[in-house]
C-alpha positions as CSV (number, residue, x, y, z in Angstrom):
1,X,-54.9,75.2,-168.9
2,X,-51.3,76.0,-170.1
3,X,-52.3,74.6,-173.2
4,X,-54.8,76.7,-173.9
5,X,-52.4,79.5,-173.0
6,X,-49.9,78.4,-175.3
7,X,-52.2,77.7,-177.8
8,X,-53.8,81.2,-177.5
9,X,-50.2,82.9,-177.8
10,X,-49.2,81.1,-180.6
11,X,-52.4,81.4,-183.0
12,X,-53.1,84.8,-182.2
13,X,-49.2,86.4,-183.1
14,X,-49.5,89.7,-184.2
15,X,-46.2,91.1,-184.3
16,X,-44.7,89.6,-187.1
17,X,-41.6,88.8,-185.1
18,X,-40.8,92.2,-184.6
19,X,-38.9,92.7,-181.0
20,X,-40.5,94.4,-178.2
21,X,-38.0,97.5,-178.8
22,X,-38.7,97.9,-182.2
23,X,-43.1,98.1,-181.4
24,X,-42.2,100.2,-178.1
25,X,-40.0,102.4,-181.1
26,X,-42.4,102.9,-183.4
27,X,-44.9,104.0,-181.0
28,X,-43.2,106.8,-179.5
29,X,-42.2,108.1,-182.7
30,X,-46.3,107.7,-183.7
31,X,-46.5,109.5,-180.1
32,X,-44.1,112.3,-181.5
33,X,-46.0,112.6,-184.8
34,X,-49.0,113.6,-183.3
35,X,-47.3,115.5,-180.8
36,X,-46.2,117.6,-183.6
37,X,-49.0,117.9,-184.8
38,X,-50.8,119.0,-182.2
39,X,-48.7,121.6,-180.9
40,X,-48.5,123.1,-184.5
41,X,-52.2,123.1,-185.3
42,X,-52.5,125.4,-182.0
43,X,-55.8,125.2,-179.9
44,X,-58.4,125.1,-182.9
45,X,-58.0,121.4,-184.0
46,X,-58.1,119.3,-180.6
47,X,-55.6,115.6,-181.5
48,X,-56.5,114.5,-178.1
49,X,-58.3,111.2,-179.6
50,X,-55.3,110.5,-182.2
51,X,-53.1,110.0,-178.5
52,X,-55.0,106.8,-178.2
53,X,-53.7,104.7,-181.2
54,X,-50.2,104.6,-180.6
55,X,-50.8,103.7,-177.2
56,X,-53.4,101.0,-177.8
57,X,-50.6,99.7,-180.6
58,X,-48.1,99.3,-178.2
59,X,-50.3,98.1,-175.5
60,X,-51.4,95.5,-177.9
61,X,-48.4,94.4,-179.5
62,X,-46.2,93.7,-176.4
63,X,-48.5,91.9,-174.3
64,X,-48.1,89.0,-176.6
């Protein structure tokens, strides 16, 4: 079984060997893009879906 973990880990590296701060960085400035955006585009365009991505990113690229 900690094979299969350590195999898992190792052949499914998607972060390029980019730190931890550096993903968790890039998300919240993603976050602050689209928080931009959708405080300047007002009430008519709703960005509420584009939240998700950064999130999902982040949530993805840590946990390995």
């Amino acid at each position: 079984m900690v094979f299969w973990k350590r195999r898992m880990k190792t052949s499914f590296n998607v972060n390029n060997g980019y730190s931890c701060m550096f993903w968790t960085m890039v998300g919240f400035l993603l976050l602050l893009v689209i928080g931009l955006l959708d405080y300047y585009t007002g009430t008519e365009v709703s960005c509420s879906l584009f939240y998700v991505f950064p999130i999902a990113l982040i949530s993805w690229l840590i946990s390995w």
